[in-house]
C-alpha positions in Angstrom: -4.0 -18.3 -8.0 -3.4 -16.1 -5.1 0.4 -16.8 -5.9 0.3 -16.2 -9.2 -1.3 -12.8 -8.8 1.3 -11.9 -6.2 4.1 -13.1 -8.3 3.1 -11.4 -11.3 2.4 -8.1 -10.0 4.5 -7.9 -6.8 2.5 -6.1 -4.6 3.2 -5.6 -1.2 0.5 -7.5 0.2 -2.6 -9.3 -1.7 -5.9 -8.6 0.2 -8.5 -11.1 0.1 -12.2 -10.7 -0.2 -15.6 -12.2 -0.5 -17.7 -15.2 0.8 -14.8 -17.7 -0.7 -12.2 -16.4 1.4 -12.6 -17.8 4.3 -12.7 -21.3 2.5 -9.0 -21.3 2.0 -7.7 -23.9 3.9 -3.7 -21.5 3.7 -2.9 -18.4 3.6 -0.2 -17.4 2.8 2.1 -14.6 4.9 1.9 -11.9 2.5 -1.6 -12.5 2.2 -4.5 -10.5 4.2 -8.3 -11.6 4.6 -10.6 -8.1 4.6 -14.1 -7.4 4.7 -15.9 -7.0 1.6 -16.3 -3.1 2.0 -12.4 -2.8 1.6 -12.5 -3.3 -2.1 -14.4 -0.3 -2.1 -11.6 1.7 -0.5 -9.5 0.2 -2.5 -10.7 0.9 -5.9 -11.6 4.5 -5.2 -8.2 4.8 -4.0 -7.0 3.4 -7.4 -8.9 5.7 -9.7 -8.1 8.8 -7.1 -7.5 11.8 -9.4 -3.5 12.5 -8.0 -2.3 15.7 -8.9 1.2 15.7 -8.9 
């Protein structure tokens, strides 16, 4: 799944979260393991109001 993700959307790095996470036997390299409290970083970050 991981590489589907990655290959659909092309980010440049997937970050991976949550009690399942650390069950994957391989990771792959542009793949990143983070704590839980990054997705919530991550998805203010997403909805910031950017006022270009």
């Amino acid at each position: 799944m991981v590489d589907l993700f990655y290959n659909a959307l092309e980010p440049e790095y997937v970050a991976l979260g949550g009690g399942n996470a650390k069950l994957l036997k391989e990771i792959p390299p542009y793949a990143r393991i983070v704590p839980n409290i990054s997705a919530f970083a991550g998805g203010f970050r997403l909805w910031e109001d950017v006022n270009l």
